[in-house]
C-alpha angles and dihedrals in degrees: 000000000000090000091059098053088048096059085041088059097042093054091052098049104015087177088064107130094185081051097044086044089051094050103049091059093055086058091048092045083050085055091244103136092175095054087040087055090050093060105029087059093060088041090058090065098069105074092225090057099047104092094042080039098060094039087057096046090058094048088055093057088044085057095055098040097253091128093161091061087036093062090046103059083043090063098047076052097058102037083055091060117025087196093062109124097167094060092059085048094051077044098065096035096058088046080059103060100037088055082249080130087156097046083041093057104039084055091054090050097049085052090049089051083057098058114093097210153315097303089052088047091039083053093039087053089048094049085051099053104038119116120216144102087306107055101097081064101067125056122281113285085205092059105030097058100059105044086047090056097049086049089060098041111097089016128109120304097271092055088044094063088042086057085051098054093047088051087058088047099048095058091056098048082052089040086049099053089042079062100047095036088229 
């Protein structure tokens, strides 16, 4: 129903760049990283919707495979909003994959300096494993976790439980897909 609102919208005001913005997440959440560019370009335009904009641009490359271009559009984000922390995440994913493992885990590391505590961690590792709609749209839990618990191990005690718990973490998410055969 929403989708349709939102094409109706679109054809009343084309130039909308929260319609344009909303859009373009649909496209990413389908899974249709062409169709999610096209809006999210015109979405950029609009200064509210730059930062978002940006993050989501750069979703919507990592969903094809351009990582290069991926990475690019994660850093504007993050230059847009110094508090980002999932840039950084998306960041390090995308180094990853692309056997960029230093860059990946510098980029980790700079996500894990961001967090203020163990509650904001504990709610960041949460967000990343969480199943539903939305998924497609934060970096890969397979890939993250690691790379964040490699970035606490040898750190100060704090980090060191945090490696631990993504360790933990870690082990169910392997125990979970066993199950499931995926």
């Amino acid at each position: 129903r929403s989708y349709r609102c939102l094409v109706q919208a679109l054809k009343l005001d084309p130039g909308s760049t929260e319609v344009n913005y909303n859009l373009g997440i649909h496209y990413l959440k389908e899974g249709q990283p062409d169709r999610a560019i096209h809006h999210l370009k015109r979405a950029i335009a609009g200064k509210p919707f730059r930062h978002k904009g940006f993050l989501f641009m750069g979703i919507a490359y990592k969903q094809k495979g351009q990582m290069g271009r991926a990475a690019g559009y994660f850093r504007r984000a993050a230059g847009e909003d110094r508090g980002d922390i999932t840039s950084h995440l998306h960041l390090a994913e995308v180094f990853q994959r692309a056997g960029h493992a230093d860059k990946a885990v510098q980029e980790a590391e700079k996500a894990l300096r961001m967090m203020r505590g163990k509650d904001m961690f504990t709610q960041m590792l949460e967000a990343l494993t969480k199943t539903d709609r939305s998924s497609s749209l934060r970096p890969s839990a397979a890939v993250i976790i690691p790379l964040l618990r490699d970035a606490c191990l040898g750190k100060s005690e704090d980090l060191k439980e945090w490696g631990e718990l993504l360790s933990e973490r870690e082990g169910l998410q392997r125990r979970e897909k066993q199950k499931t055969g995926r």
